[in-house]
C-alpha positions in Angstrom: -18.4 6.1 22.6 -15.7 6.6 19.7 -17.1 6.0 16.3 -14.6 5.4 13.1 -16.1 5.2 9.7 -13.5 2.7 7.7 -12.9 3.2 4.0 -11.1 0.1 2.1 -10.0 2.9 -0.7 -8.9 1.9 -4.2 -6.2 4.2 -5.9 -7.1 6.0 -8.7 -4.7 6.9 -11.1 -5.1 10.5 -9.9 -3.5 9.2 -6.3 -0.1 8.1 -7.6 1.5 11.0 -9.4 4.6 10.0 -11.5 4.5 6.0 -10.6 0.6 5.9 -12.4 1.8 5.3 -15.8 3.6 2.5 -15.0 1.3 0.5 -12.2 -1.5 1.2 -15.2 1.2 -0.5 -17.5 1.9 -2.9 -14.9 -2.1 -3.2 -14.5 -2.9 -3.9 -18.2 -0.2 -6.9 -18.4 -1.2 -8.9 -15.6 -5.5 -8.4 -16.2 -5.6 -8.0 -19.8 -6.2 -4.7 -21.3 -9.9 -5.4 -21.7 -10.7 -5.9 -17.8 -8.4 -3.3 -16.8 -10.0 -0.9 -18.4 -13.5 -2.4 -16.9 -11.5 -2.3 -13.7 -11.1 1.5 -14.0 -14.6 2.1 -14.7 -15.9 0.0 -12.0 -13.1 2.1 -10.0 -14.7 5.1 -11.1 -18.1 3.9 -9.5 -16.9 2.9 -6.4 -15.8 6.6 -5.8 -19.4 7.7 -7.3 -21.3 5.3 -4.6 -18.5 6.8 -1.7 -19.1 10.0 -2.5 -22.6 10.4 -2.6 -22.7 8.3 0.5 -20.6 11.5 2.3 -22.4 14.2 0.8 -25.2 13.1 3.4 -22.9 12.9 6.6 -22.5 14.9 9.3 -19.2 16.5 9.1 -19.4 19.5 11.8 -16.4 18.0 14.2 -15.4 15.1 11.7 -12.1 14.2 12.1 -10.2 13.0 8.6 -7.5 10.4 8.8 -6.0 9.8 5.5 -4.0 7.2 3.6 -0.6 9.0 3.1 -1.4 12.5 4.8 1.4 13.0 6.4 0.5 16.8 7.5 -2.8 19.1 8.8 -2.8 22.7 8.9 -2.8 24.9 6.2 0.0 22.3 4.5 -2.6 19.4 5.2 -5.2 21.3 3.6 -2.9 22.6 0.2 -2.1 18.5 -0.1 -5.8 18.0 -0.3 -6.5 20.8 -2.3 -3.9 19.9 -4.7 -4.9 16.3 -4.9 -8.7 17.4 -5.8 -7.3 20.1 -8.7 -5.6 16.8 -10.0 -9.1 14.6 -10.2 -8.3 12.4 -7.2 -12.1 11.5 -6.4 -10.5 10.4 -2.2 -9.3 14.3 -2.0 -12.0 16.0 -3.3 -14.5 13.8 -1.2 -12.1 15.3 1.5 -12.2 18.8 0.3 -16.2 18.6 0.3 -16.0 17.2 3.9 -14.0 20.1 4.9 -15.9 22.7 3.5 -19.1 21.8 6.1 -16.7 21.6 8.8 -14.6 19.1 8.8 -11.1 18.5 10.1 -7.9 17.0 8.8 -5.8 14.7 11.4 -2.2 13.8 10.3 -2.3 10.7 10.1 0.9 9.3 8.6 4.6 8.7 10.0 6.3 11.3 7.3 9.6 8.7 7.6 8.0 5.5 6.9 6.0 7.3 3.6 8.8 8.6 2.2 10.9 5.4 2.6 7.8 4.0 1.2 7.9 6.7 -1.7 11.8 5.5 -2.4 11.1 2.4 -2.7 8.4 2.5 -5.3 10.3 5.2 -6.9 13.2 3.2 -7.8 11.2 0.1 -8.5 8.8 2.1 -11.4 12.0 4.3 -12.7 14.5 1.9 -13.2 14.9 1.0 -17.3 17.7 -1.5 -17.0 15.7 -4.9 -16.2 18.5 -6.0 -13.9 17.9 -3.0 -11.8 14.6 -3.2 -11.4 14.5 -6.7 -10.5 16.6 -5.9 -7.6 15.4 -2.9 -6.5 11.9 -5.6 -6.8 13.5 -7.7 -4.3 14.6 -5.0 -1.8 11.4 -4.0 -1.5 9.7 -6.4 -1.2 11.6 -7.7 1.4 10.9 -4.5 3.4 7.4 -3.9 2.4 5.6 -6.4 5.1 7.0 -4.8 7.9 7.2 -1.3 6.4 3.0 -2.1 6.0 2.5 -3.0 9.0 4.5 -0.3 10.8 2.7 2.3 9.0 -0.8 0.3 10.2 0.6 0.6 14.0 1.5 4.3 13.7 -1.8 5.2 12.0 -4.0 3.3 14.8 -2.3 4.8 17.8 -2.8 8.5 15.9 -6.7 7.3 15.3 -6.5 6.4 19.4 -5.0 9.5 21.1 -7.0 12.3 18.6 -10.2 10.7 18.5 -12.3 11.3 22.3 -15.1 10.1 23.7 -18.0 11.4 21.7 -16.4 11.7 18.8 -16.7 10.5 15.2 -13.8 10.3 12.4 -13.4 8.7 9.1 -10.2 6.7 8.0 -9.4 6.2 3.8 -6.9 3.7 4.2 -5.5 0.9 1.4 -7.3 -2.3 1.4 -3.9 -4.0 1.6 -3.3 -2.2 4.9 -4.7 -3.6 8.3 -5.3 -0.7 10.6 -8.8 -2.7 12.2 -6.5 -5.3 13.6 -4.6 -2.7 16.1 -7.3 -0.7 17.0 -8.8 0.0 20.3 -11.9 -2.2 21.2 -13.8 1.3 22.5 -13.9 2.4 19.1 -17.2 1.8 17.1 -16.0 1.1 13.5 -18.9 1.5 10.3 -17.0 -0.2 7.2 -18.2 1.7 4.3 -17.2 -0.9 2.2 -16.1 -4.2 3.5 -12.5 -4.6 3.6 -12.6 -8.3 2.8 -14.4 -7.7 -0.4 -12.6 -5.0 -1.8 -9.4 -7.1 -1.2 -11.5 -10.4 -3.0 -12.0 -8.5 -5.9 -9.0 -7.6 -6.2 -7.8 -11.3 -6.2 -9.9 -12.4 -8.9 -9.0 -9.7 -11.3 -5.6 -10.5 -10.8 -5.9 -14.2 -11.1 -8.3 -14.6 -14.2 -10.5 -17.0 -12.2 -14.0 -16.9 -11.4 -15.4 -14.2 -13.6 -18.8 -14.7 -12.3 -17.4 -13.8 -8.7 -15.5 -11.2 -10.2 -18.4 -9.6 -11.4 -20.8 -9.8 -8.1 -17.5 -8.2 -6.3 -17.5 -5.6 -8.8 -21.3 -4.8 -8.6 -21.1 -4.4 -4.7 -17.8 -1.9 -5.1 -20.4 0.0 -7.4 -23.6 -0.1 -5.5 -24.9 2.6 -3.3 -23.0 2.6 0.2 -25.7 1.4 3.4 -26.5 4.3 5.3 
């Protein structure tokens, strides 16, 4: 049996080099400055509860699939090493992984991230408001199948490196779908549940149901089930 440990992750500023200043912006206007900045610390926790759930795993002959690795290797491994000198909490779980024997898989089409990388690049960069609107629109009229391309790419990698006997753990987007086009062989553990990572998200955004928001929020904190 194959066995896949699923992580819904949630970016940290740490993740997004240059584009971070302005999705925090971006952020801040559409929640309020007061809950995003509750959303960062609740962010913060989330990666407390992941982490300490890892440091208790087993990772002699883990593999690693991760959201937006396009490389393993030595150049695999300086991308994760880098990523955990800049405080992203996803890498350095990573780098701790490796350290008691774990292994790096590439896991991303390097084509489809950097059209990805374009894409957002031009959206967050542009100053004239014009621009920025239409680079808005061009992207987001690529971005479903760009997703969803990426998903398909990253599943068939997670089916021909993972074998029978085997055990691996994918960080992946919440937005992203990978579950839905993977084999039925493999056993999959979600860390945290997909569905409720992507629910909190839609009640910060939306203002509504702040009680809801704050159960969400309180289960993205708690301790990970063993």
């Amino acid at each position: 049996m194959r066995k896949l440990l699923y992580v819904p992750i949630i970016h940290m500023g740490s993740d997004l080099g240059s584009a971070a200043s302005a999705l925090d912006l971006r952020g801040a206007s559409l929640c309020g400055e007061d809950r995003w900045v509750k959303h960062k610390e609740i962010v913060a926790k989330f990666w407390d509860s992941l982490a300490d759930y890892f440091a208790a795993v087993d990772a002699s002959d883990l593999k690693i699939y991760q959201d937006g690795l396009p490389a393993d290797g030595e150049l695999g491994k300086k991308i994760v090493e880098e990523g955990a000198k800049r405080g992203s909490k996803n890498y350095q779980i990573i780098l701790e992984l490796m350290g008691r024997g774990a292994k790096i898989i590439k896991t991303e089409n390097p084509s489809l991230l950097q059209e990805e990388y374009e894409h957002i690049t031009e959206v967050t960069r542009s100053e004239l408001d014009a621009r920025k609107a239409g680079a808005n629109v061009h992207y987001q009229a690529r971005r479903n199948q760009l997703t969803k391309e990426r998903d398909k790419f990253i599943a068939k990698t997670v089916d021909e490196t993972l074998k029978e006997g085997e055990t691996g753990v994918l960080f992946m987007g919440s937005y992203h779908n990978i579950l839905a086009h993977l084999p039925k062989d493999i056993l999959i553990k979600q860390v945290k549940e997909r569905e409720k990572v992507n629910a909190y998200f839609k009640e910060l955004i939306s203002k509504g149901n702040a009680k809801r928001l704050e159960e969400l929020a309180k289960y993205l904190a708690a301790p990970c089930e063993s």
